[in-house]
N, C-alpha and C positions, 0 to 999 in steps of 0.2 A: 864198542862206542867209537863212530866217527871223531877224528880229532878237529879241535876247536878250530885249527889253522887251517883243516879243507874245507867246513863251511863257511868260514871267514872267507876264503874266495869265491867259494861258488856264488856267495851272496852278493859279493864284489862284484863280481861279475854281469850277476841278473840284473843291480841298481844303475849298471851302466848302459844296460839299453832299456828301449820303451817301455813304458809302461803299461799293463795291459787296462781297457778302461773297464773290463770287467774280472771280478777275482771271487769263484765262489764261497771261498774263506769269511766273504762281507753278508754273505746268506744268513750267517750268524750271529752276525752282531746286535740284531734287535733281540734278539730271545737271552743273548748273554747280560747285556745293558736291562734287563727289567728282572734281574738278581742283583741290582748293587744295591748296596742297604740304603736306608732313607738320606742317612748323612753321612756325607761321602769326601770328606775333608782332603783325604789322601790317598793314593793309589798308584799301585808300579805297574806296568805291562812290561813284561820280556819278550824278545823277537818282535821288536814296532817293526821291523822293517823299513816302509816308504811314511809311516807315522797314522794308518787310515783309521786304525781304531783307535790310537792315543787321542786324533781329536775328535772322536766319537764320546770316549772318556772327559774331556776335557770341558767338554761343554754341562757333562751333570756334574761335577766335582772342583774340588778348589785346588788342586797341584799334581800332575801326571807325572811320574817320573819314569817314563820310558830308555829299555836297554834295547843294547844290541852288539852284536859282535864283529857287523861289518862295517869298516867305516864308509862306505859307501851309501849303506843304505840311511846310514846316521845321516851323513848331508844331505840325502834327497827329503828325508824328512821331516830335517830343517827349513831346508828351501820349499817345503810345502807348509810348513807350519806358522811362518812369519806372523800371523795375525794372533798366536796364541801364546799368551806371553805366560799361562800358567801349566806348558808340558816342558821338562826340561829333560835333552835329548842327551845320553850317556852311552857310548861307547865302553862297553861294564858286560861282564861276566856275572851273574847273579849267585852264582853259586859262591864267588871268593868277594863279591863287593861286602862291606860291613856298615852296615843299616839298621844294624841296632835290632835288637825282641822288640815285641806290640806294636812297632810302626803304623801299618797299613791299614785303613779301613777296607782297602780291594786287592788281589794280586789276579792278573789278567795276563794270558799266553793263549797267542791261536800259532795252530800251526808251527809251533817249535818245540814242545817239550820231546816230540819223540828225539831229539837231536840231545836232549839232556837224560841222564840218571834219572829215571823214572821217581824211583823208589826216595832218592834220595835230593831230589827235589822238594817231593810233596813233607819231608820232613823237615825243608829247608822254610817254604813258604808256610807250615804251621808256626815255625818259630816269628817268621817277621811279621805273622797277622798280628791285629789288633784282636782280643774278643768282640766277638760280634761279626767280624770282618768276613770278607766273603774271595775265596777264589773261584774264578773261573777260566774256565781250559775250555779249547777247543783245540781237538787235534784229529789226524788221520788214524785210519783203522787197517789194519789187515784184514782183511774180507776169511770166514774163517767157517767150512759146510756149507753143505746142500742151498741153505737156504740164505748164506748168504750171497754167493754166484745167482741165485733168482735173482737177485736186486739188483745185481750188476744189471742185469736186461733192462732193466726199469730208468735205472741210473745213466746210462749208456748215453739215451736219448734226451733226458729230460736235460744233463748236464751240456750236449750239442744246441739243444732247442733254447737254452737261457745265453749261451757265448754266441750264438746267430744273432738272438733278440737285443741282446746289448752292445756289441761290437761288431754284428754284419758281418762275421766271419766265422766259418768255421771250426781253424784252428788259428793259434795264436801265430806273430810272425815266425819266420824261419828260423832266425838267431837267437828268438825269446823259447821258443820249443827246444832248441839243441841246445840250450843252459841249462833248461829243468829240465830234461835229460839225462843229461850227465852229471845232474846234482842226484835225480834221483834214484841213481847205478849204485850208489851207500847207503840208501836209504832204507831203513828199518824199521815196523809201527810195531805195534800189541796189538791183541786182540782185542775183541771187548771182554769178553769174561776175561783174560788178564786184569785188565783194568778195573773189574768190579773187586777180583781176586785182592789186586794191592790196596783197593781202598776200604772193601771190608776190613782189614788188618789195620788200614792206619785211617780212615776218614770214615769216622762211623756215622751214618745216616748221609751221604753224599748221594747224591742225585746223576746218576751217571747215564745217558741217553744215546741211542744209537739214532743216526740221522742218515737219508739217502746217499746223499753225496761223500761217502768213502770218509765219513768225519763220525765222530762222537763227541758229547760234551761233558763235562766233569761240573761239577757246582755245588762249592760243599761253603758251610758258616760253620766258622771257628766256635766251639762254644764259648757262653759266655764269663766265665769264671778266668778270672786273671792268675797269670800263673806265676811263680814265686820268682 
């Protein structure tokens, strides 16, 4: 497990230069947003980063509470958030912040949990759900067989053809490409069968999906029975 203090700067790092206008992390967010329960009073996101899906959240629910470990990316998030006076932005580690059992009606993560304890997350975020409550993940995959290198062919182009279509460029700038680079020289995913592997054990009936773009999704509801 990467230590907290090198993503903290690598993130550092990426916040302080531009930002890209397109991220296909955001390919996501429609299909994750049409799993939040009907009443959606509360909800955390861990790894907001730049805040794009906190105010994505922020518009179906009544109080976002988004974390993050860099403080860099907490201020751009801020500075982009101004008009939403019901996300509040935390510089918090979610594994040691104290927020109480049944909290959340949602807990929401793109793109970070591989940077966290797997295992010992998802028993983290059963404790702070609400019954009823709904997590959802989105995160990267280790590509893993035969047939998952066929999809890289597929993927290859289709991920060139949507960063042309949205930002007229091929690859991202110079200094924005040698950040996540070197962020992701430590970088580590699961597979998908891992991923079904730990949630058959601990999230039973969870909806776990492979998706093109080197991502999978996770989307499990806490049952509903309150617990002691």
């Amino acid at each position: 497990m990467v230590s907290s203090d090198l993503i903290k700067a690598d993130f550092d790092r990426i916040a302080r230069l531009p930002a890209s206008k397109w991220n296909p992390n955001n390919l996501y967010h429609d299909y994750l947003l049409r799993h939040l329960p009907p009443s959606c009073n509360e909800v955390l996101e861990i790894g907001c980063g730049r805040g794009d899906f906190s105010r994505r959240l922020a518009k179906v629910s009544q109080r976002v509470t988004a974390l993050d470990l860099a403080p860099e990316m907490i201020s751009c998030a801020r500075a982009q958030s101004a008009e939403y006076g019901n996300i509040g932005y935390q510089l918090a580690d979610v594994m040691t912040c104290d927020f109480g059992d049944n909290r959340f009606d949602c807990i929401a993560s793109l793109a970070t949990l591989h940077h966290l304890p797997f295992v010992d997350f998802l028993g983290r975020a059963k404790m702070l759900l609400k019954p009823g409550g709904m997590l959802l993940v989105m995160d990267l995959l280790q590509p893993e067989g035969w047939k998952d290198r066929l999809l890289d062919f597929v993927a290859l182009p289709v991920s060139a053809s949507l960063r042309i279509l949205n930002t007229r460029r091929l690859l991202p700038e110079r200094e924005v490409r040698a950040a996540w680079e070197e962020h992701e020289k430590h970088d580590s995913y699961l597979t998908i069968d891992e991923v079904r592997k730990v949630c058959d054990g601990l999230l039973p009936g969870a909806l776990v999906r492979k998706h093109l773009l080197w991502r999978y999704t996770l989307v499990w509801q806490n049952p509903f029975q309150a617990r002691p």
